[in-house]
Every structure is written in C-alpha cells, then in structure tokens.
TORGUGU-934924 format. One record per residue (C-alpha): residue number from 1; residue in one letter; x, y, z. Coordinates in Angstrom, 1 decimal. Each point is the difference from the previous one (the first is absolute). Layout:
! residues N
SITE    n  res       x       y       z
SITE  NUM    A       X       Y       Z
...
! end
This chain:
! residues 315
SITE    n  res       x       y       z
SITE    1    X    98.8   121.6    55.2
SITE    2    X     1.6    -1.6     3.2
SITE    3    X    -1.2    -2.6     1.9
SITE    4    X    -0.9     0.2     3.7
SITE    5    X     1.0    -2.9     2.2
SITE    6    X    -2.1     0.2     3.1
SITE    7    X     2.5    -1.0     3.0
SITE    8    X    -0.5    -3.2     1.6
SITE    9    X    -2.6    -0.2     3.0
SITE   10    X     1.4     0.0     3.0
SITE   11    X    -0.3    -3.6     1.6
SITE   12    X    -1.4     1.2     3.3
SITE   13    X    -1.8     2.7     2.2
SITE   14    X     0.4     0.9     3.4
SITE   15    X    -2.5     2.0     2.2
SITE   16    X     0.9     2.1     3.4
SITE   17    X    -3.6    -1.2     1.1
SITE   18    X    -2.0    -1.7     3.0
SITE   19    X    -0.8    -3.3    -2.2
SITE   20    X    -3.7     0.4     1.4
SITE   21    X    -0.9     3.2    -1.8
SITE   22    X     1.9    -1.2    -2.9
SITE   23    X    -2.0    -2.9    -0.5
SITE   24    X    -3.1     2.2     0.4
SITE   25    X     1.1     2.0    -3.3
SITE   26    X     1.2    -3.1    -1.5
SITE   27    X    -2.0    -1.4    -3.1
SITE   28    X    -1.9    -3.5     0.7
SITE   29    X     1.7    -2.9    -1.2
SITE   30    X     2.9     1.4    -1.3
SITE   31    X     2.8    -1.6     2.2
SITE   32    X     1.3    -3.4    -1.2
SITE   33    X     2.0    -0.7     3.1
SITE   34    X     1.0     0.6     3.6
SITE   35    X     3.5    -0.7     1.8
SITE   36    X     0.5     1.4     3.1
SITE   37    X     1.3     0.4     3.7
SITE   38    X    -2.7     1.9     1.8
SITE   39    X     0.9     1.3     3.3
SITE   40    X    -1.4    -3.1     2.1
SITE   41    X     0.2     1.4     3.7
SITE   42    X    -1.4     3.7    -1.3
SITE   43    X     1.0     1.2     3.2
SITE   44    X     3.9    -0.2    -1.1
SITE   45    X    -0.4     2.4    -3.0
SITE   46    X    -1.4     2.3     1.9
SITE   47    X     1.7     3.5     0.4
SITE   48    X     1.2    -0.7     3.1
SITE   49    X     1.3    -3.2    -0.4
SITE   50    X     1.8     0.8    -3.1
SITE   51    X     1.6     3.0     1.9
SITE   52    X     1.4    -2.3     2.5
SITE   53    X     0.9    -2.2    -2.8
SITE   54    X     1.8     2.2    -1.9
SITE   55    X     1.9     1.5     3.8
SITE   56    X     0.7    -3.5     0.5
SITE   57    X    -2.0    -0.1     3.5
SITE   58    X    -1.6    -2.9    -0.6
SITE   59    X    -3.8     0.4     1.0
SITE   60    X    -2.0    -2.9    -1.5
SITE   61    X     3.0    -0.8    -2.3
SITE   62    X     3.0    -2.1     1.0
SITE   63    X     3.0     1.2    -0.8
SITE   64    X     2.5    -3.1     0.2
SITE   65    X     3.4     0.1     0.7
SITE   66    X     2.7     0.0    -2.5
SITE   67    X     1.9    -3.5    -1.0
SITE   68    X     3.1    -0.3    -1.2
SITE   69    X     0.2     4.0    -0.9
SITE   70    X    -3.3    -0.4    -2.1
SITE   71    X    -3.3     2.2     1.3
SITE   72    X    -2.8    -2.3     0.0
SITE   73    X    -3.3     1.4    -1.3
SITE   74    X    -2.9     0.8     2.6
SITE   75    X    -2.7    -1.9     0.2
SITE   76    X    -3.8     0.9     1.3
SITE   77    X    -1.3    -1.4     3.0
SITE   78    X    -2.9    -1.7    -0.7
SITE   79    X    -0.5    -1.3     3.6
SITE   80    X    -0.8     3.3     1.5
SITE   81    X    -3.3     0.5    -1.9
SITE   82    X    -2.7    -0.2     2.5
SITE   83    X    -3.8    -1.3    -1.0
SITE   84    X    -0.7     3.4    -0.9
SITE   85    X     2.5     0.1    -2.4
SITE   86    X    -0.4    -2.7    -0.9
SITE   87    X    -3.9     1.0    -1.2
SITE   88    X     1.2     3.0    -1.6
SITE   89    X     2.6    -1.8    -2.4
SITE   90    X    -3.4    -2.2    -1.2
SITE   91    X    -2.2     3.0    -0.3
SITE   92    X     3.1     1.8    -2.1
SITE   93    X     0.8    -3.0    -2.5
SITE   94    X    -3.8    -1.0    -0.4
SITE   95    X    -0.9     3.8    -1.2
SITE   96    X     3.1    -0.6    -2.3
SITE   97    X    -0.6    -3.2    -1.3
SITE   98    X    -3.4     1.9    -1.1
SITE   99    X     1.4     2.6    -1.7
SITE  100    X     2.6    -2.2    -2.1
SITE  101    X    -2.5    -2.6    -0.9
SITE  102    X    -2.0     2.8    -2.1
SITE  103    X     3.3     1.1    -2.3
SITE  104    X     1.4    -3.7     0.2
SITE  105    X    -1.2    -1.3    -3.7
SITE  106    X    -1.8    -3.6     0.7
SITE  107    X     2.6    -2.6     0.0
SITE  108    X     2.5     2.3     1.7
SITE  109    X     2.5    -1.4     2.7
SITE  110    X     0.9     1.8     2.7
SITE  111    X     3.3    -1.1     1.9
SITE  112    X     0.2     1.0     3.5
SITE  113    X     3.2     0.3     2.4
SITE  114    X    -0.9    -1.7     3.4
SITE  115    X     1.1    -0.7     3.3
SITE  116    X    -0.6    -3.4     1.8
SITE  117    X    -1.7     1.9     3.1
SITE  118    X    -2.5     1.9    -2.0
SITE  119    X    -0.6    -1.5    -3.4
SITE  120    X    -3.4    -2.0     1.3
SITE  121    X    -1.6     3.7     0.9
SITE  122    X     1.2     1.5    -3.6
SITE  123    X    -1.8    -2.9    -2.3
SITE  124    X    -2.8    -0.3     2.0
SITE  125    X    -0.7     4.1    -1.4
SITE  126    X     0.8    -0.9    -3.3
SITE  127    X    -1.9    -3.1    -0.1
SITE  128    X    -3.1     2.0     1.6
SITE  129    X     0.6     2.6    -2.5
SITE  130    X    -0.8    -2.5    -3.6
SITE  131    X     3.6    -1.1    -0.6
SITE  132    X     0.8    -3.9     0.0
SITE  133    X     2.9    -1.2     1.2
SITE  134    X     2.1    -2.2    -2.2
SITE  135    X     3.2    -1.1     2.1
SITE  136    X     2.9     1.9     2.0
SITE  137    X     3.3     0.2    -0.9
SITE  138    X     2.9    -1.0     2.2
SITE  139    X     3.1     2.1    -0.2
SITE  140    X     2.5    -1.8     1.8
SITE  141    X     2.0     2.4     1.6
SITE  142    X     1.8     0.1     3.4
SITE  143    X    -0.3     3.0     1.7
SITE  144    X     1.1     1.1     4.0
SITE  145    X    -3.7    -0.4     0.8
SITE  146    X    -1.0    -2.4     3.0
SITE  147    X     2.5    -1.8     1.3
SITE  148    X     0.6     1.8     3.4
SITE  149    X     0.9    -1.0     3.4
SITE  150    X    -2.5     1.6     2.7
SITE  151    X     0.5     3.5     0.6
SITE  152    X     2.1     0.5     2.7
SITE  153    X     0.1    -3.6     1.0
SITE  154    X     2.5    -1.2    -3.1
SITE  155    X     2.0    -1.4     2.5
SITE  156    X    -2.5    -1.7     2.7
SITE  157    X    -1.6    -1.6    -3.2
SITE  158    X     2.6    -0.6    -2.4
SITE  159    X    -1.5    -3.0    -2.1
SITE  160    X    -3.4     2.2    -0.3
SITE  161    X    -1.2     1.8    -3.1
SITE  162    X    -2.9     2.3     0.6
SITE  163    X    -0.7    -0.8    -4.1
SITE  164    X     1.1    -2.0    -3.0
SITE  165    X     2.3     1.8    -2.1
SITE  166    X    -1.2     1.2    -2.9
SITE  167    X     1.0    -2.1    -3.1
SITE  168    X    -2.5     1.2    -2.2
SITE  169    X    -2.2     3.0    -1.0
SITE  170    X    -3.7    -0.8    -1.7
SITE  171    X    -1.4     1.8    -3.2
SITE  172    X    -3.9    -0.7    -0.2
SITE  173    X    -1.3    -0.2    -3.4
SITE  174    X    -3.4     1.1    -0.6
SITE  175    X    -2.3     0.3    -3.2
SITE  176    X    -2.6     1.8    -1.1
SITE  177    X    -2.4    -2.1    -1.6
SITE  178    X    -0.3    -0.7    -3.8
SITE  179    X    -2.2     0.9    -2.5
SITE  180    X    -1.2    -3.8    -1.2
SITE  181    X     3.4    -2.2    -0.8
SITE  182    X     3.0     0.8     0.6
SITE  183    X     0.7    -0.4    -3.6
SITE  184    X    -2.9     2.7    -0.3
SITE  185    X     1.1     2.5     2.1
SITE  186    X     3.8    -0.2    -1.3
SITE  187    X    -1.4     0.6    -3.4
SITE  188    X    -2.1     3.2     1.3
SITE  189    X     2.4     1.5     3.2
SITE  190    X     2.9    -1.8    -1.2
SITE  191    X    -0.3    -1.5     4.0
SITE  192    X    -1.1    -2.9     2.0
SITE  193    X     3.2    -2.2     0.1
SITE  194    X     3.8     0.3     1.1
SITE  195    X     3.0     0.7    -2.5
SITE  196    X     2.2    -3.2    -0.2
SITE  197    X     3.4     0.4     0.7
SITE  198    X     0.4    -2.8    -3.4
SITE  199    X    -1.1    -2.0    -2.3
SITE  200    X     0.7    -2.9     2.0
SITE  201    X     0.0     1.7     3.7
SITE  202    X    -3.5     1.6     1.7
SITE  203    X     0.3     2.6     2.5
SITE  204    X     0.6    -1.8     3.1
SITE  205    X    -1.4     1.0     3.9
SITE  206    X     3.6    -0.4     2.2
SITE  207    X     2.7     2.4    -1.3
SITE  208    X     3.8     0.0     1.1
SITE  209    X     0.5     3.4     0.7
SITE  210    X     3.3     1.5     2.0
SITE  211    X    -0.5     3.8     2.0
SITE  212    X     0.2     2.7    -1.6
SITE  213    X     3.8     0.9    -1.1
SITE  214    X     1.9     3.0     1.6
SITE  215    X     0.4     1.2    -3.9
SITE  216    X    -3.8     0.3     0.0
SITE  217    X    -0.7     1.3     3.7
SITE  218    X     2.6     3.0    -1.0
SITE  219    X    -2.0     0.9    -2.9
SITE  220    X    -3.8     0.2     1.9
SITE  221    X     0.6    -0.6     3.7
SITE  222    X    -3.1    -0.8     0.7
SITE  223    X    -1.2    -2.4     2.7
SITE  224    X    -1.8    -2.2    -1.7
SITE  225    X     1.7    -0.4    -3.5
SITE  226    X    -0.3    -3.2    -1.6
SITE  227    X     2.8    -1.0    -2.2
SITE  228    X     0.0    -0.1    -3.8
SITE  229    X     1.0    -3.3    -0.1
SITE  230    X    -3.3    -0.8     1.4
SITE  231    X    -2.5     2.5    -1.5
SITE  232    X     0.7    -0.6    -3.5
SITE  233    X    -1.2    -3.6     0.7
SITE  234    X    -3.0     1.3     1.4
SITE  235    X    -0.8     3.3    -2.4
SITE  236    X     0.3    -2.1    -3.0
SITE  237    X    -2.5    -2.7     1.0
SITE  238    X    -2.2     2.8     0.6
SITE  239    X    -0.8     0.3    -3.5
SITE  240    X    -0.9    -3.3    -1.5
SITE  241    X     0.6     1.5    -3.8
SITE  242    X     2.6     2.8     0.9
SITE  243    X    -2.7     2.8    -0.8
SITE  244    X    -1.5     2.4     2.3
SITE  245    X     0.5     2.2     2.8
SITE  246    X     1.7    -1.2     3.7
SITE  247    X    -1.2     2.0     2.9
SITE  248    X     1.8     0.4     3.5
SITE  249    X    -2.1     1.8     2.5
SITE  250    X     2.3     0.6     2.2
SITE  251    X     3.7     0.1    -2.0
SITE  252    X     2.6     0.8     2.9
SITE  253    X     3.2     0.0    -1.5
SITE  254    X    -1.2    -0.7    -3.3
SITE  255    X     1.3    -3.5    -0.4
SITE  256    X    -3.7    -1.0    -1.7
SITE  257    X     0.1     2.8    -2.6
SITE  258    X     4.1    -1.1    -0.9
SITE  259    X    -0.7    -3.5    -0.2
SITE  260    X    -2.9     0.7    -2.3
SITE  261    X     2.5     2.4    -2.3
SITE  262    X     2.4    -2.9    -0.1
SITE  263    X    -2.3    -2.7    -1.4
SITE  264    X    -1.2     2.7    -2.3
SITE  265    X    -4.1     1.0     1.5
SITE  266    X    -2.0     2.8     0.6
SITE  267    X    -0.4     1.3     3.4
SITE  268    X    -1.2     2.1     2.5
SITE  269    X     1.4     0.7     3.4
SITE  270    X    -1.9     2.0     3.1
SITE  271    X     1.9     1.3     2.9
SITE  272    X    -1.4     2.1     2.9
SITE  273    X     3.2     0.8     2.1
SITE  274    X     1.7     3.2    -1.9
SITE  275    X     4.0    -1.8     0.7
SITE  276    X    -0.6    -3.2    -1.0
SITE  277    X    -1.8     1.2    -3.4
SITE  278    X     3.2     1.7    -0.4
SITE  279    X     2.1    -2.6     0.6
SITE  280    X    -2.1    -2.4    -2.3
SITE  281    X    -0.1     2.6    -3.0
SITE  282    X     3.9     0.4     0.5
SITE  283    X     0.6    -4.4     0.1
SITE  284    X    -2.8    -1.1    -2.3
SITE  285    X     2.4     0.4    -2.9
SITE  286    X     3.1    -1.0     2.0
SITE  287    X    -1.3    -3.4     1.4
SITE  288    X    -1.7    -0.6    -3.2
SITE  289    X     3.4     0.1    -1.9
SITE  290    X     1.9    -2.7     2.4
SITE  291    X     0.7    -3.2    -2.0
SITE  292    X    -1.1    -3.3     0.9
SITE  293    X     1.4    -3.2    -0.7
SITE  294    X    -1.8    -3.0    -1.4
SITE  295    X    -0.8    -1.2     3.9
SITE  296    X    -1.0     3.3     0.9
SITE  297    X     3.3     0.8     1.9
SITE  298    X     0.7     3.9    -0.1
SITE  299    X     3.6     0.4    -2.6
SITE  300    X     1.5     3.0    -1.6
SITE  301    X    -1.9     3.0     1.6
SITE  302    X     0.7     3.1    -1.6
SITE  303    X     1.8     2.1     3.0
SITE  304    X     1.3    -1.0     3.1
SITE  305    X    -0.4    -1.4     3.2
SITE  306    X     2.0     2.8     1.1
SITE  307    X    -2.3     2.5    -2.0
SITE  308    X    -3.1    -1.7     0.6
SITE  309    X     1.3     0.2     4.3
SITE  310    X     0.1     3.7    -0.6
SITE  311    X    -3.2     0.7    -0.9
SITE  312    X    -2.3     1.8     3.0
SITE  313    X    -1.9    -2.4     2.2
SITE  314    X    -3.6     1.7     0.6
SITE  315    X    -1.1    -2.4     3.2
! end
C-alpha cells in the first residue's frame, strides 16, 4: 500500500480582479492583514494615464531626467488633483475601507502606503469607516520629489523651492478593533498586536529604508514598487504570531505578495491592470528569492544586473 504525500500548499494566491468585487465574494473576517500601495491620485491609474505612462509622454506623471546614465523612476503628480478629485479619491477609499473592514478578522492591522499631500483625506475614510488608528510609520527614503526651482523661472529665482524635498514616505497604521483584550483576541483571531522584530527589540515606527534597487525595478518595473528591504520589515509585523493570511488590494508589482513568501506567510494579491498582474505573477517568485543581509541590505541575488536590465519594462 503506498503512501500519498499531498504537495505542499502553495504560500500565496493571486487574483486578476477589481479588489471591490473581490471583497464582495470574500468571506467575513477571514483576512488577518493588509499591506498595501493603493493608487492615491486615482486619476493616474487610469487607462489613459497609464498609456501615456507606459509611451513615456508624461501626462499626470513626471518623467525625470536621467542622472549619471541611470533612468529615474516617474513619479505621480499629486498637485494637479483639483477639489473634485480630490472628493472622488475620499468617496473611493471610504467605500473601500468598508468593504475590508468586513473580511479584516477583529484585531487586524492594515498598513497603508501614503503620500504627504493626501494621507489626511485617506484616514479620515478609514477612520469614518470603524477602523482605529494606531500610529504611522515613517519610511525614510529620499526620493526626486519636491525640491524644484519654479517652473520656468529656475533662473530669476534660484534660491526658491516651490516644495521641501521629499525625505520621507508615511505608512498609516490602522486597526480594526478587538474582541475584549488584546490577549483575548490573539487567543481567538490570533490578532490584535504587532510581530516583534526580537526578543529584546519591538517593532519600531521610523524605518531606514534606501529606493528601490535597479536589481529589483528589472524584475517588476513598476512605478510604485517598494523595496524588499523594506516590506519584509513591514509584512512580518503584520502578523503578531506569524499565522494567518496578508492581503494586498492593490499588488502592483507584486513586491507585497514576495515579501510575504520570503518571511514564510500566506497571501493574497489583487490586481486590476491585465500587464502589471503579469509582471507581478512573473517577479513574485523572483524578488521573493533575493537575499538579504542582517541590516536588510540586498546581497547575492540570484541573476544579474545585466539579466534583471533585460527584462521588458511595461510603463
């Protein structure tokens, strides 16, 4: 008589899927986590905006120059959003926060990418929608952002800088709220607190965080991928006893779902745009596999910089 060994289960799911109707099908409390970059102007993810994007024309994105033969990454503008826009990026992330505060399990954190300019708007909706929020974590990180002379007047104002340059890129941290004590709910939805990075050492709000690498932009070239380095950090405190399921939304280039493969979780990644979930089914396995050191430096990636500046660019 032989035996039959079932395969292992596959770590994580991903879902070619508008996250809204998703979350409608979705079974109540029966997400442990969230970590995600949503797309925080709306109006750049549309299909036009990612066309011109991905033709390099600009639109609401800037595309910077290069510097010292590197291609700098584009970056939304979130200036150009009118009031109306403005209303409509409230109206979308409060009907959200809605739908994920009925599969979140009580206890459950959500972590939340955000921009300086718009964050206020964002937890506002998910404050209004039940959730409470807990504290915001800083990942400092200097991008191109801000910074800039006037526009056509760099010259006649040379000591001027329309904005502060950006040194620094907020996470908001939100909760749904426990069942009892925390102690309870850990117990029952194995939720309700933050993993600890030791024994000695709690998760801590301000994280040292560099861009993300060329090794890892060739994988998913995505706009808005976040670095390994980084999400690990954030995807393990996630789970406060390294059980359950992490949810991103809105995965991008997949960098949520790899870092949660890498620190060994279950979880589940949602993208809307038909190239990007390609790219992120392709990386997921590929950025999950890149080695860290232990300060969270990027060592000894499996392929090359050469390969990984091969692969096709989809914006």
């Amino acid at each position: 008589m032989s035996l039959e060994i079932s395969p292992p289960k596959k770590l994580y799911e991903t879902f070619h899927a508008d996250c809204f109707l998703w979350l409608e099908q979705r079974e109540a409390n029966s997400i442990h986590a969230v970590v995600t970059d949503p797309p925080y102007g709306l109006k750049e993810y549309t299909s036009i905006e990612k066309e011109k994007l991905r033709q390099k024309r600009g639109g609401v994105w800037r595309i910077p120059p290069s510097f010292d033969g590197c291609m700098r990454s584009p970056l939304p503008r979130f200036t150009v959003l009118t009031k109306e826009d403005k209303s409509a990026l409230q109206r979308f992330f409060s009907q959200w926060a809605t739908k994920i505060f009925r599969v979140l399990v009580p206890g459950g954190h959500i972590f939340l990418a955000a921009t300086p300019l718009l964050s206020h708007l964002i937890y506002q909706a998910l404050e209004e929608a039940g959730f409470e929020k807990r504290s915001e974590i800083i990942r400092l990180v200097q991008t191109l952002r801000g910074g800039d002379r006037p526009k056509n007047a760099h010259e006649e104002f040379p000591d001027v800088s329309v904005m502060p340059r950006s040194c620094w890129e907020p996470w908001g941290l939100f909760r749904k709220p426990c069942e009892g004590r925390v102690q309870d709910n850990l117990r029952k939805w194995k939720t309700g607190g933050l993993r600890r990075i030791s024994e000695g050492q709690p998760f801590c709000d301000v994280i040292k965080s560099a861009p993300t690498r060329s090794i890892e932009r060739g994988i998913a070239p995505h706009p808005s991928l976040k670095p390994q380095a980084f999400m690990r950090q954030v995807v393990r405190a996630a789970l406060p006893l390294g059980e359950g399921i992490v949810l991103d939304p809105f995965m991008g280039g997949g960098s949520t779902v790899a870092a949660a493969c890498a620190v060994g979780y279950q979880s589940i990644g949602i993208e809307s745009d038909q190239e990007y979930y390609q790219m992120a089914t392709q990386a997921i396995p590929r950025l999950a596999e890149l080695s860290l050191d232990e300060s969270n430096n990027l060592v000894s990636p499996l392929f090359s910089q050469r390969e990984a500046s091969q692969q096709p660019r989809l914006f």
